[in-house]
C-alpha positions, 0 to 999 in steps of 0.5 A: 213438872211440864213448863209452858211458855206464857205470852207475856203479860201485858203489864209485865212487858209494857206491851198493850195490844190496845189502840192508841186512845185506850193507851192514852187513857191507861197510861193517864191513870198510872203513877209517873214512875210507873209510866216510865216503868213501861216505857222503859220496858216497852223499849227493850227487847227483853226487859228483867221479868218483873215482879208481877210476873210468872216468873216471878212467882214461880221463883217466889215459891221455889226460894224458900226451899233452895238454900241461899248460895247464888245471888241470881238475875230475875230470868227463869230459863227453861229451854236452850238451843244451840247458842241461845237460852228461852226463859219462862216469858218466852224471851231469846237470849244469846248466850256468850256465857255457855254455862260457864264454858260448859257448853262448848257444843252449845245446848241441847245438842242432838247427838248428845240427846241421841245418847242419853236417850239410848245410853239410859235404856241401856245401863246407867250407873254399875259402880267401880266395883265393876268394869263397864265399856265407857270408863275405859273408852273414855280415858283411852280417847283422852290419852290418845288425843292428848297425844295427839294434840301436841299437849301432856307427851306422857300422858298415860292413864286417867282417873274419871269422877264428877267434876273440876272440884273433885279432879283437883282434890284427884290431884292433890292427893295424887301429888301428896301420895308422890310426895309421901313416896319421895320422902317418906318422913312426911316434911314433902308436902307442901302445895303451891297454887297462885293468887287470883286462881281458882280450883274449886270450893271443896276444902283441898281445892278451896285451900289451893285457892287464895281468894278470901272471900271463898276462904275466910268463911270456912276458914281454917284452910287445910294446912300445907299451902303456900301462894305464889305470884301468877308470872313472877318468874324471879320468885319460882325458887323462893316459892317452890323447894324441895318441901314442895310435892305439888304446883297447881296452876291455870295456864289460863286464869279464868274466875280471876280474870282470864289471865294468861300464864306467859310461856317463860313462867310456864317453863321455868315453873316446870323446869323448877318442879323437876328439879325439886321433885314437885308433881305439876298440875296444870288445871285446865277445867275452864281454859282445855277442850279446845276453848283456846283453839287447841285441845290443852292450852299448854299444847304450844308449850315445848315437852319441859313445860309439859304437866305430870296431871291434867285435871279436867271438867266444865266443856268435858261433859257439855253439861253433863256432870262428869270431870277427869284427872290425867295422869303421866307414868310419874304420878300412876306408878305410885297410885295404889289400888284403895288410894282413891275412889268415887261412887259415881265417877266414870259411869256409863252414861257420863262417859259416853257422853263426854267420848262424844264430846271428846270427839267433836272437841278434838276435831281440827276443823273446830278448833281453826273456827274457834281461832277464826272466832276469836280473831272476829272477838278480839277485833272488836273488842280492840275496836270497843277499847279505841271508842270507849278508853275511859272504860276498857283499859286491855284485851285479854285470854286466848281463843274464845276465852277471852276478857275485857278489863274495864274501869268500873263494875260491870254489873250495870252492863251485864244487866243492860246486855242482858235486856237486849238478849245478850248474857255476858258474865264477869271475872276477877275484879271489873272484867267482862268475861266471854266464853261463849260455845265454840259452836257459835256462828260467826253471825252470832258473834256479830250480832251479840257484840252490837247488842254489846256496844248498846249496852255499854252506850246505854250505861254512860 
């Protein structure tokens, strides 16, 4: 189906391209409320399609066919352009959300379209029961920079599938299968994950995460999992024993509220895992791919705190579904042809296209701008806290994954950022999240954050 981006409609807009008495008499024949309706509009740049509009209807008539599983905003998006998004009325939004730190190269990038276009007249899919070029490219490329980066010093072989959700449960069972190995009575198989995590809605990844209002509907939860205190140092031993054949963990919480793992948790949380036996999983499918200015988040980390497994996907396709488990010599050497298997994972066209990014990501240019950027976010930020204290209580995250902690629901400024062509999105409980592409420009960043400030003015 072909979409074309209408003019807006006048009434939806508020914008009649009449003279001022023809205005004056429209607007004497309108409601009160529908007066301020327009003026309201007539205000904002980009103000919620209403609903009279295209829109509208065209969401009216999908609804009823799409099962009821996100709650959405009126904007109907239909086309993207590096850090910008076009809904159906034509509006320009400039996105700090990247698909949920998915587009780290921004939309619809040219060299990726270059690759679909080629790559689909080439070969598609083949199944695993075969070997094609990508599968094993890709993997070399992510072991290699890996390596490179400082991050993972083991990291050895990897296991492509179709998204975060499926590298965790790649990763659980990977860490069950250990633990099965170790002993093989079956008393090692407890996972550790931490609260306010999140690892995916599949019912292993689901089970790792302790947030009720995702669990308790699908409830009960796999058995075998045990939550911890994110940064509790004292409790690792408690938490961890020799039950345990796996610890599932974000180095940087993301859904939760960009959290931060410290350094000496981290390392006292490997240093635990060693000596239990316990396979450590750093889950970096938002916090990896360079969003925090190096290629893992844990790179800085000393070898002690190194993961056994990596699992990765949002940034790793731009887009594209594909995700990715990485594995040390610990893990593979007892991972056994049968254990585990995908229909679509490592396809030739995921895998190309997630070489590419790969390679685009891991450049060291790329990453000292997102360091740079992240510098420019943060000090507005502190700038926003110091003028509005009432309302911003800390700065969080690395990079540009970054959190404000605010004192009250954001949504009324999401949606006030929204209608001034700035998308913004929340985190945990009452944090503004910003994960914007990590191509973005130091002049988008400015412009967005005084759309930002308008925002939070215009909701005091």
């Amino acid at each position: 189906m072909a979409f074309r981006l209408p003019v807006r409609r006048a009434v939806a807009s508020g914008r009649r391209y009449l003279s001022s008495a023809q205005s004056a008499a429209a607007a004497s024949n309108l409601s009160h409320e529908a007066q301020q309706s327009i003026a309201r509009d007539a205000a904002l740049p980009n103000p919620d399609p209403t609903e009279d509009s295209a829109s509208a209807a065209m969401v009216k008539e999908h609804q009823k066919y799409m099962l009821a599983t996100y709650a959405r905003p009126p904007p109907v998006f239909v086309k993207g352009d590096g850090s910008y998004l076009y809904d159906l009325e034509n509006r320009k939004y400039l996105d700090f959300t990247s698909g949920i730190a998915v587009n780290g190269l921004g939309h619809c990038d040219p060299g990726m379209a270059n690759i679909i276009a080629d790559q689909a007249k080439t070969l598609w899919h083949a199944s695993n029961l075969y070997y094609n070029p990508w599968t094993g490219a890709l993997s070399q490329l992510l072991v290699e920079k890996t390596l490179e980066s400082g991050a993972m010093h083991d990291a050895s072989t990897v296991f492509v599938c179709n998204s975060g959700s499926e590298a965790n449960e790649a990763a659980i069972k990977f860490s069950r299968k250990t633990g099965k190995v170790l002993d093989p009575s079956g008393a090692k198989h407890e996972i550790v994950s931490f609260h306010q995590s999140f690892h995916g809605r599949t019912m292993g990844s689901l089970s790792a995460t302790p947030n009720p209002k995702y669990q308790e509907p699908f409830s009960p939860m796999l058995p075998g999992f045990k939550y911890g205190t994110y940064n509790d140092v004292a409790a690792i031993n408690e938490l961890v024993t020799e039950k345990t054949c796996g610890v599932i963990i974000e180095p940087i919480q993301g859904e939760g509220g960009v959290n931060v793992a410290t350094d000496d948790f981290l390392i006292a949380l490997a240093k635990r895992c060693r000596e239990v036996g316990a396979v450590l999983v750093y889950d970096e499918i938002q916090c990896g791919m360079s969003r925090t200015g190096s290629f893992w988040a844990h790179g800085h980390l000393p070898k002690e705190a190194h993961p056994d497994i990596i699992t990765t996907a949002k940034a790793l396709g731009n887009g594209f579904p594909i995700g990715a488990t990485i594995v040390n010599n610990n893990v593979s050497e007892k991972i056994k042809i049968g254990d585990h298997g995908t229909t679509f994972g490592g396809n030739p066209m995921a895998c190309r296209l997630a070489h590419y990014v790969v390679s685009r990501l891991a450049d060291p240019e790329l990453q000292k701008g997102v360091a740079d950027k992240s510098v420019a976010l943060k000090k507005r930020f502190d700038q926003l806290r110091e003028r509005f204290p009432d309302l911003i209580s800390e700065v969080r995250g690395k990079g540009l994954i970054l959190g404000l902690q605010l004192s009250q629901d954001p949504t009324p400024i999401i949606k006030a950022a929204r209608e001034r062509g700035l998308l913004i999105i929340s985190a945990g409980t009452n944090t503004l999240r910003f994960v914007p592409p990590l191509t973005i420009t130091a002049e988008e960043i400015e412009s967005g954050l005084n759309i930002l400030e308008q925002a939070i003015e215009s909701t005091r």
